[in-house]
C-alpha positions, -999 to +999 in steps of 0.1 A: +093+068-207+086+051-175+066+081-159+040+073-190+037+042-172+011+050-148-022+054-150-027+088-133+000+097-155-016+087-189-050+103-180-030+136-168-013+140-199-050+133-218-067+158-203-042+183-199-041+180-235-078+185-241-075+211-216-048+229-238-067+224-270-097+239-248-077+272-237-062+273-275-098+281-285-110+301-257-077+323-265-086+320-306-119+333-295-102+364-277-079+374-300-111+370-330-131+392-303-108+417-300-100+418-338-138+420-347-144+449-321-112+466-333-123+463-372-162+461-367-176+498-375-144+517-386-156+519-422-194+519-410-181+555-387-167+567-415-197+564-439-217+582-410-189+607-406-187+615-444-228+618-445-229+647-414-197+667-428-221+665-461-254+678-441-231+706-427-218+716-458-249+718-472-264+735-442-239+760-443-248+772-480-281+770-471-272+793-441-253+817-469-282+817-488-301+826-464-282+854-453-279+870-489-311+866-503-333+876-473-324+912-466-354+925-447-348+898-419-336+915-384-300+919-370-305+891-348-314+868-375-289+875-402-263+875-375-277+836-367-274+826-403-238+841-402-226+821-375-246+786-388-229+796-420-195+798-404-200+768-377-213+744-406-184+749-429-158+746-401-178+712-389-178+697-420-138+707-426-133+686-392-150+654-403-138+655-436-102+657-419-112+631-393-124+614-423-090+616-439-072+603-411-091+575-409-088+562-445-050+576-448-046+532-457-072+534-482-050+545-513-085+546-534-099+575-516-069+591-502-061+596-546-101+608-546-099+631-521-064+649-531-082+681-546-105+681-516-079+708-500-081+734-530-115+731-540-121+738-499-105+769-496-115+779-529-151+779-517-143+792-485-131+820-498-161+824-522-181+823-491-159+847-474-163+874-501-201+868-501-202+874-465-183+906-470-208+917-498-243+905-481-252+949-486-247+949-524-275+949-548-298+916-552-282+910-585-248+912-574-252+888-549-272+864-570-243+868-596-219+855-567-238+828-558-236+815-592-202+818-597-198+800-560-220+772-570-199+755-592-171+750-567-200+738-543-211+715-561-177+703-571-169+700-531-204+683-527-196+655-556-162+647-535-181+645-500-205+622-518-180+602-536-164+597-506-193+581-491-200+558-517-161+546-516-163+542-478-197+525-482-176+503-502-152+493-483-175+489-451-195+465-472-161+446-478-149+448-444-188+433-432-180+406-459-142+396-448-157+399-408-187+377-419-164+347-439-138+351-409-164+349-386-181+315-405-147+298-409-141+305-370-173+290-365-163+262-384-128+256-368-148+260-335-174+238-342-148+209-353-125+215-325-150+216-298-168+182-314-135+166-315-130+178-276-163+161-270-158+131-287-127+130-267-138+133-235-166+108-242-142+082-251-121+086-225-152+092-201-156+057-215-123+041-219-108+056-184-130+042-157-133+010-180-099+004-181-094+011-147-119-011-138-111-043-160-071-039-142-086-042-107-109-067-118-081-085-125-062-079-093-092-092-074-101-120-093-063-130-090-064-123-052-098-143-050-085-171-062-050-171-043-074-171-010-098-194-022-070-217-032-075-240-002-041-226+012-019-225-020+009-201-019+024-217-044+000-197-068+009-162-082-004-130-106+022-124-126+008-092-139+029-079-168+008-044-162+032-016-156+013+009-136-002+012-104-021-023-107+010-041-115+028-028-087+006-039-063+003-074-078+037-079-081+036-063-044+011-094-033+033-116-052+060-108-030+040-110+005+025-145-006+060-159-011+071-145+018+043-158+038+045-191+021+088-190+032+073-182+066+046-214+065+078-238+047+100-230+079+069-239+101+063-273+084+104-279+089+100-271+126+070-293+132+087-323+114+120-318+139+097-316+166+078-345+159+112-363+151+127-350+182+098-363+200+093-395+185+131-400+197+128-388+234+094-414+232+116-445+220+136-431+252+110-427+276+105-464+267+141-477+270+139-457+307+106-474+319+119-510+306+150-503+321+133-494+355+113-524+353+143-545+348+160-524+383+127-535+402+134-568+391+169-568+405+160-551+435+135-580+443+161-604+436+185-585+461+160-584+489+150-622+486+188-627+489+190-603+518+163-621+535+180-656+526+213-637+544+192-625+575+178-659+580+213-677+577+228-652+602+199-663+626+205-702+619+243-690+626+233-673+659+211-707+670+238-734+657+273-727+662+286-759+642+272-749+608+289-712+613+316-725+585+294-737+561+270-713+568+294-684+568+305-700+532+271-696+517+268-664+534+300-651+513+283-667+477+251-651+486+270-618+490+286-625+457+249-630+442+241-596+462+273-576+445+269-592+411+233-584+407+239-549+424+266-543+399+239-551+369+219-523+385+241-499+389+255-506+352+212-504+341+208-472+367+240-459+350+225-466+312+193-451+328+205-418+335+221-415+302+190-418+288+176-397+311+201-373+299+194-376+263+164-372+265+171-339+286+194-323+257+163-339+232+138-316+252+162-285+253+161-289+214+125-291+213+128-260+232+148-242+210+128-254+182+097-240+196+110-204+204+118-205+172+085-213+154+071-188+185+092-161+166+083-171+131+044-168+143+055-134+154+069-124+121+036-134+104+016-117+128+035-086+124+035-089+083+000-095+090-008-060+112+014-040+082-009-056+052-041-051+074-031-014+082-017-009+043-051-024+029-070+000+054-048+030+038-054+017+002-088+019+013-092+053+027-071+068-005-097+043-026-128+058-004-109+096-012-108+086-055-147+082-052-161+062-079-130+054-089-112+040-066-146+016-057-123-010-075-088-004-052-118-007-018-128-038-034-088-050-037-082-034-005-112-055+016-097-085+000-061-076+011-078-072+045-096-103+045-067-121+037-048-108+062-074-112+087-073-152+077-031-148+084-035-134+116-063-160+127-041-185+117-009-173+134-028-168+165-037-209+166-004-213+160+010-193+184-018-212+213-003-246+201+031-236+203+019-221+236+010-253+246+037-275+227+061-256+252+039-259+283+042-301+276+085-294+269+083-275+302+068-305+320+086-326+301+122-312+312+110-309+347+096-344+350+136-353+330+155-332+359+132-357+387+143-386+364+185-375+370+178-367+406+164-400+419+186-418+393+215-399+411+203-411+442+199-447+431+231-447+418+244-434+454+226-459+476+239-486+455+271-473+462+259-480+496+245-512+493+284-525+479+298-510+507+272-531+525+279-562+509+320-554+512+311-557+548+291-586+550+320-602+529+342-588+562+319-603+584+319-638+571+356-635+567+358-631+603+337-654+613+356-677+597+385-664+609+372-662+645+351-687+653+345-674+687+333-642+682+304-657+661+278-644+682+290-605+680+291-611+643+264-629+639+247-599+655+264-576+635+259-594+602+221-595+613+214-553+616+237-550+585+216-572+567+183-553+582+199-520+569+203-537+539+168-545+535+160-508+544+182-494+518+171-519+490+131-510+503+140-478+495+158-485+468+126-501+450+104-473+459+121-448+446+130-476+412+089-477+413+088-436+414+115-439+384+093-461+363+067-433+370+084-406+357+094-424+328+055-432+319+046-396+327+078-389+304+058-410+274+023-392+278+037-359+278+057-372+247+023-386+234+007-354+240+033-330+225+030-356+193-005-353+195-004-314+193+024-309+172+005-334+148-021-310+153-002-283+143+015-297+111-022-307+098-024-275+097+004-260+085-002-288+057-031-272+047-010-246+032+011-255-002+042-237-006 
């Protein structure tokens, strides 16, 4: 019987019951109505009826009477008595019959009354034969009277008879009407006590009931949000009506919400992994850029060595050989140390690269959490707007539902904290991709003058394959050694241009790679921001 479940249910099918056991004895009380005003006064009418067809049977002998024994009374007169005479005895034939017909279930008095018919018209004919005689003597006519009275009286006994039977029975009906009445009372009496002592307990019992499951809720709920951020905590309510459903129904946002917080807390460890890695590279680059500046200055002392051999070349002729010999080592010095730099530029922008696809990660990573914080800030809106529902329908249940406004401003609260929380968040994942963005930008400068180092030392071989040309032919032509010599001299000034330029733009590297490791340390700093407080909350 899961509709019994419910509380609204229960209750309903309380007081519907006390309401049917209410309407049984409101229609008890009809029916007995009805029965009393249908029994009530039958018997009593027909006493009354039996009394009056008495009177007028009387009145109408006294009317004969009358009629025979006063004989000097006027025309008008006798005729009166003659008509009273007639009237009375027809009236009291009439309510005797009405009489009749209303005790035909009375066998008692319809066995009494059988020679009521006979004796009738045995006196009504009497009367009629007096009436016909009301000129004979005085004798005559007191002679008939006589003879008449018997069968009067005889009539009169049964009309009196009959009253004291139907007395009788009116006193038993009264009686029956009176113990019927009592035991109604009674039954009444019980059933309406036991109707109020049932709506006083559950007057009692309901709201108490009510109140002690939603007591529960929020006690629960308190202590899940004052819990220092465990969502590890739950109701468990084994209720199976409307306060366990919406336990079990927080019970299923707080692990959600507590899913939502564990895939945070995995996105701000990759992140700070991620980071800690493109640090270590940042650091590689910037050593590695310190160990090109290095190079560099050892190319451009050996440049300046070259330019100042080519000039001893140009003043003395005689040492050209010699000169042109430590020329070609000195290029050799030149090539081997610009091959170590182009192998460190080479290992440099590989780095540089890394750390590139290490950003685009971070990145990812960071849309990600961006779209998690959205998730929570949506589940967020729907509890908020689903605890300001409960509330209205609590607000619309009065008194009470004071209990579901309670549970409903705590749902709210709660939520409120979520969407607080979601919102810092979502401003430090704001800013943990502002840093990525300045991070991959700063990376993309990083490739492009790496690029470019790696191209002018392309250069500066092909500049030291000519200088190798150069003292080749000067050994080869000893008398073109002032041409060469001139030529070896502005190659070995462009040289020192190029490797100038070279070194700035090796000192501009080993910038970017330091701006590279504060906006690492930055984006530690507020991703370990942002994991203290994701921490906060235990899963």
């Amino acid at each position: 019987m899961s509709w019994f479940r419910t509380i609204r249910s229960r209750y309903t099918l309380v007081f519907s019951c006390l309401s049917l056991v209410f309407l049984a004895v409101v229609a008890a009380s009809f029916l007995l109505i009805s029965f009393i005003q249908s029994s009530v006064g039958r018997y009593a009418d027909g006493a009354s009826l039996i009394q009056n067809a008495d009177r007028d049977l009387y009145q109408s002998r006294l009317a004969l009477t009358n009629l025979l024994t006063n004989t000097t009374a006027d025309a008008v007169q006798r005729a009166s008595w003659r008509a009273d005479t007639e009237s009375n005895a027809s009236q009291a034939l009439q309510r005797m019959q009405t009489f009749q017909k209303l005790t035909v279930e009375l066998d008692e008095i319809v066995t009494y009354l059988e020679p009521f018919s006979g004796l009738y018209q045995q006196w009504q004919k009497d009367t009629q034969l007096l009436l016909s005689r009301d000129t004979s003597s005085a004798e005559d006519i007191q002679q008939s009277l006589a003879q008449s009275e018997q069968v009067f009286s005889q009539l009169r006994e049964l009309y009196d008879g009959s009253e004291a039977l139907i007395s009788k029975y009116a006193a038993a009906e009264r009686k029956q009407i009176d113990q019927l009445a009592a035991r109604f009372k009674l039954v009444v009496t019980v059933i309406a006590t036991l109707v109020v002592l049932g709506s006083l307990l559950m007057a009692w019992i309901a709201p108490r009931r009510i109140s002690d499951a939603i007591r529960t809720v929020t006690v629960d709920v308190e202590q899940i949000s004052s819990g220092d951020g465990d969502l590890s905590r739950r109701i468990n309510s084994k209720r199976l009506d409307e306060t366990g459903d919406l336990s079990r129904a927080l019970d299923e946002f707080i692990a959600k919400l507590g899913s939502l917080i564990g895939e945070v807390k995995r996105g701000c460890l990759s992140v700070q992994t991620q980071m800690q890695q493109m640090g270590v590279t940042a650091e590689q680059a910037s050593q590695l850029s310190l160990q090109q500046d290095q190079a560099l200055d050892m190319i451009v002392t050996a440049i300046e060595e070259m330019s100042g051999a080519t000039k001893d070349v140009a003043h003395n002729a005689a040492e050209t050989a010699h000169q042109v010999h430590q020329l070609s080592e000195t290029s050799n010095q030149g090539q081997h140390a610009l091959a170590k730099s182009t192998e460190r530029l080479h290992q440099l922008s590989q780095q540089v690269q890394h750390a590139a696809v290490v950003v685009g990660d971070l990145a990812n990573q960071s849309e990600q959490i961006a779209s998690v914080t959205g998730v929570i800030q949506t589940i967020a809106e729907q509890t908020n707007l689903l605890a300001l529902n409960a509330a209205i329908e609590a607000a619309r249940a009065g008194d009470q539902g004071r209990g579901f406004a309670v549970v409903a401003d705590e749902v709210r609260a709660l939520a409120s904290k979520t969407q607080q929380s979601t919102e810092h968040i979502r401003q430090m994942i704001q800013q943990l991709q502002s840093g990525v963005a300045d991070v991959v930008s700063s990376i993309q400068q990083g490739v492009t003058l790496a690029d470019n180092t790696e191209q002018l030392n392309t250069q500066v071989g092909m500049a030291f394959h000519s200088v190798q040309q150069s003292a080749g032919l000067i050994e080869d032509h000893a008398l073109q050694t002032a041409s060469a010599t001139e030529q070896q001299s502005m190659v070995a000034h462009e040289i020192t241009k190029n490797l100038s330029h070279l070194s700035d733009m090796s000192k501009q590297l080993n910038q970017i790679a330091q701006r590279i490791q504060l906006t690492v340390r930055d984006t530690l700093g507020s991703s370990d921001e942002l994991a203290g407080r994701v921490k906060r909350f235990s899963v």
